[in-house]
Each structure stands twice: as structure tokens, then as C-alpha cells.
C-alpha positions as CSV (number, residue, x, y, z in Angstrom):
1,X,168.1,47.4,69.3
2,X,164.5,47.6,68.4
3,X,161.9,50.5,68.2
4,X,160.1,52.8,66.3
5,X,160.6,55.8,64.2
6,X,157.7,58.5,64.4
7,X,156.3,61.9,63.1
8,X,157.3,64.8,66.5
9,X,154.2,66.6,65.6
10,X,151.7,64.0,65.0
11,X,153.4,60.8,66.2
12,X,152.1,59.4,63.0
13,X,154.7,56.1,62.6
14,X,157.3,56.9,59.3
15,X,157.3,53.7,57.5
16,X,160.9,52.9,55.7
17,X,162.5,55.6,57.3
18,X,166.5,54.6,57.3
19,X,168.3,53.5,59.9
20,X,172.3,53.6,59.7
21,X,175.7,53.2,62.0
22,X,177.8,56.1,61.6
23,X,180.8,55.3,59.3
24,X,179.9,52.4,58.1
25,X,177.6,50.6,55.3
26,X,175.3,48.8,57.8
27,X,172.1,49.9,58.5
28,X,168.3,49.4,58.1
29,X,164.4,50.2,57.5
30,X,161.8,50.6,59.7
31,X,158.8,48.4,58.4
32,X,154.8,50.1,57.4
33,X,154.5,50.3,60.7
34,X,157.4,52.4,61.5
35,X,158.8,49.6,63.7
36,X,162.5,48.2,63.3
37,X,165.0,46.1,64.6
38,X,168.7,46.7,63.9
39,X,171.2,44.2,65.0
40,X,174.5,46.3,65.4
41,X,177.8,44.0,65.6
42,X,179.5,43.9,68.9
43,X,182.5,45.6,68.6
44,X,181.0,48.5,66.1
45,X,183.2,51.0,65.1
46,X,180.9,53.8,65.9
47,X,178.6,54.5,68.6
48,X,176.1,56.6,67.0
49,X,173.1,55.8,64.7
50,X,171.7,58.1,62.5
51,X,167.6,57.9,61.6
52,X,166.3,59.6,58.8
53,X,163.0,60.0,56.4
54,X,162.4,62.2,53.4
55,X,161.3,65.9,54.5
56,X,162.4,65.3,58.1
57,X,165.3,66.4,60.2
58,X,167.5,63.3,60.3
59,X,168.3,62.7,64.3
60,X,172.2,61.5,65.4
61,X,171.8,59.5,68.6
62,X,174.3,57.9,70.7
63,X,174.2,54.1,71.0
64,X,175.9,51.8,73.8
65,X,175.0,47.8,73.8
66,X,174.0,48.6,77.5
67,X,171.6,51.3,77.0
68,X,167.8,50.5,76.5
69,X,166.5,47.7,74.1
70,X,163.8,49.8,73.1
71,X,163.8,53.5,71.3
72,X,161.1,55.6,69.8
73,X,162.4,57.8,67.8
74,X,160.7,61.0,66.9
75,X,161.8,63.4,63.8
76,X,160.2,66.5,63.3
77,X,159.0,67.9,59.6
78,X,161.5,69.9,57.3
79,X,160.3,72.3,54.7
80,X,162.5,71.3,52.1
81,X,163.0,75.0,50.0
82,X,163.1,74.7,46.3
83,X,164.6,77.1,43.8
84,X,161.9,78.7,41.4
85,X,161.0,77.5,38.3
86,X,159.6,78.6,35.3
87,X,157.7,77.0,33.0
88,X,157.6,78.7,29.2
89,X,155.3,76.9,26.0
90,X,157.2,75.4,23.4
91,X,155.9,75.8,19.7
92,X,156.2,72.7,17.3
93,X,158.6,74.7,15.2
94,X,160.9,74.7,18.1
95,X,160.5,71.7,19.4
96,X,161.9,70.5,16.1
97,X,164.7,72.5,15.6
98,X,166.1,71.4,19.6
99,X,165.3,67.9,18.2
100,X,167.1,68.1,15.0
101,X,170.4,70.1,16.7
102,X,170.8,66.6,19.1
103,X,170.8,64.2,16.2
104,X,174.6,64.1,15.7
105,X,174.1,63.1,19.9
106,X,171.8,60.7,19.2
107,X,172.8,59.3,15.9
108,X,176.0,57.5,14.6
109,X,177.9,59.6,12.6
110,X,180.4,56.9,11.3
111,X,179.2,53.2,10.5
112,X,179.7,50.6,13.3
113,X,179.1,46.9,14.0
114,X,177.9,45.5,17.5
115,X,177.3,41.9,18.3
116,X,175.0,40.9,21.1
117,X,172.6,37.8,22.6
118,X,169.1,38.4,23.6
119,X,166.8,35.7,25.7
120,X,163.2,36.1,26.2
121,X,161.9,33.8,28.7
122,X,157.9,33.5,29.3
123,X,156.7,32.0,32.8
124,X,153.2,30.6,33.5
125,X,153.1,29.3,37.3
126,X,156.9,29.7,38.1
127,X,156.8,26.8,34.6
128,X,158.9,28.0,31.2
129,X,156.5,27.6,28.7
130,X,158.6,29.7,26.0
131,X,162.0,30.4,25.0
132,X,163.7,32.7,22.8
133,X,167.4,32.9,22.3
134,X,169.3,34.9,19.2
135,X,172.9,35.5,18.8
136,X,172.6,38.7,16.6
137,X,174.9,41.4,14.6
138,X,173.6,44.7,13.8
139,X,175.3,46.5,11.3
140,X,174.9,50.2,10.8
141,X,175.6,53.6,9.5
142,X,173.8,56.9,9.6
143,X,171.3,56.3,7.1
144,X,170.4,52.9,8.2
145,X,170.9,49.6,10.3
146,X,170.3,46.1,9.8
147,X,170.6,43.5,12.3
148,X,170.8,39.4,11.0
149,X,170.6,36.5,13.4
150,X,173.7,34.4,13.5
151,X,172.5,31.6,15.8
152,X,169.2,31.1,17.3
153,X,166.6,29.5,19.2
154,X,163.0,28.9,20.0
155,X,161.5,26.3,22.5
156,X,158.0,26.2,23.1
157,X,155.1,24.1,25.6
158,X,152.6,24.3,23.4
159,X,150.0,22.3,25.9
160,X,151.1,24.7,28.9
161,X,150.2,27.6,26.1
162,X,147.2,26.6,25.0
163,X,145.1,27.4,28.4
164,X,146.6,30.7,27.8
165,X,145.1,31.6,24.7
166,X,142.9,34.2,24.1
167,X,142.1,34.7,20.6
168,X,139.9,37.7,21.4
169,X,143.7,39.4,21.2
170,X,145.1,37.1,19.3
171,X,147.9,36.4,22.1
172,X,148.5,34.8,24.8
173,X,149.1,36.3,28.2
174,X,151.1,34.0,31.3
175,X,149.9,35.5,34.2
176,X,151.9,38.5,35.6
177,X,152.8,38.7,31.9
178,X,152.3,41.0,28.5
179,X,150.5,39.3,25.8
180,X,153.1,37.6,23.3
181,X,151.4,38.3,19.5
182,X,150.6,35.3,17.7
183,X,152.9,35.5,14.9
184,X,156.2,34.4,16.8
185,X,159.0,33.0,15.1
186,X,159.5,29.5,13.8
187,X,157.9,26.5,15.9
188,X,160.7,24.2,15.8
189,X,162.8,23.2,18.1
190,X,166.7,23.6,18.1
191,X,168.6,26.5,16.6
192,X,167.4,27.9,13.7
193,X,169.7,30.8,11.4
């Protein structure tokens, strides 16, 4: 089944409005251009598709393999109502006091140990030009934390970095990337405690 999924009042087209066969997980999107195509399994369970878009009245239609190839659907606008809401100011004293009731949430409150692995990979050109790997264990009660660095580590290109450079920043950026600060851990290769 193709077609297209459009605004009743304007016939504006309502890009990635969904798409879906009752009762089931299949369904789909209509492109920007409100256009789709759906591909419904022969012996589908249900016979019904439902189309629906943020702030429109979803539409139930029947479908049979033998009716038309070609739909345009057309939804028509929903006021969505909203409960009332009211905003109040906050003074800094309060602000505080909220903050400092939630740190027995947010804080432990008994000391505890975690262990955990952390990679860092940085791209130029689909290329790895840097990796970072650390096995780590951080340590902690409610005063403090401290993490060490059982096993770990760092790979570098140093020729791929170089066109990379810009020591106006004093970083590097890969492209698509944030800048990685100069001052990165140890250049060797191998693992590293």
C-alpha cells in the first residue's frame, strides 16, 4: 500500500506521521513529504491500519490486499487541552533548602565500591586516530570518593593527529568531534597502571 498522509484543513502533507496494523508491532512513517509505503504481510492478522500525527485526530481505516494501491489520507487538527499551570519565583534561600533536603537522595549514605570499564574512541574520516581504555574502581563514602585505574590503555596516530591540531585551542578537534585538551594521558603504547 502506498500514499500520503495530509492536513483536512490545509492539505498541507504531515511528514513522519505513523503508520500502524492494528494489533500488531508493524508499522511505519510517512517520509518529509508526507508520502509512504507500507508493505503489510499477506495473511495480516488485522485488517485495519491506524494513521496518526501529533495534534491530529488519529484515523482507523479498513484495509483489504484488494482494495486500492493508493490512499491519501487526511487527518484533521486536535486542540490538545492542557491543565493550568502556575508558575511561582523561587528565592535562593529556598532553592537551597529543597536542594539540601534531596541530598540523602542523591548522596550515598553508607560507603560503597563499584568497578567499571570506560573506552573513548576518537574518529577522523571513519579512521581511529585515538584510544582510550581504563579498567577502573571507585571507592566511596559520603564525604568523599576516589576512583584508581587498575588496568589501562592509550593508543594514539600521532601523524593522523597532527593535521588536526589547532594550537589556537590548544586541542585537537576530528571532525564531527569535541576538541580533546592537550594534556591527555601517557603517550605510550600498551597498558599502563
Amino acid at each position: 500500500m502506498t500514499g500520503k498522509v495530509t492536513d483536512k484543513v490545509t492539505g498541507a502533507a504531515l511528514p513522519y506521521a505513523s503508520i500502524q496494523l492494528v494489533g500488531s508491532s508493524r508499522g511505519t512513517t510517512t517520509n518529509q513529504a508526507g508520502e509512504f509505503v507500507f508493505r503489510i504481510p499477506a495473511p495480516a492478522a488485522s485488517q485495519s491500519l491506524v494513521f496518526s500525527y501529533l495534534g491530529y485526530q488519529s484515523v482507523t481505516v479498513a484495509w483489504s490486499p484488494s482494495g486500492p494501491p493508493q490512499v491519501t489520507i487526511a487527518l484533521e487538527p486536535e486542540a490538545i487541552r492542557l491543565p493550568q499551570v502556575v508558575v511561582q519565583p523561587v528565592t535562593a534561600l529556598d532553592l537551597v533548602a529543597r536542594c539540601l533536603e534531596k541530598v540523602p537522595q542523591n548522596y550515598a549514605a553508607v560507603p560503597y565500591q563499584a568497578e567499571g570499564f570506560q573506552r573513548e574512541v576518537v574518529r577522523a574520516n571513519q579512521n581511529v586516530i585515538q584510544l582510550w581504555e581504563a579498567a577502573f574502581r571507585t571507592t566511596g563514602r559520603p564525604q568523599a570518593q576516589t576512583t584508581a585505574v587498575l588496568e589501562g590503555r592509550y593508543l594514539e596516530d600521532k601523524r593522523a593527529k597532527a593535521p588536526l591540531w589547532n594550537p589556537a585551542r590548544g586541542a585537537f578537534t576530528p571532525s564531527g568531534g569535541r576538541p580533546f585538551p592537550a594534556s591527555m594521558p601517557p603517550t605510550r603504547t600498551g597498558f599502563w597502571a
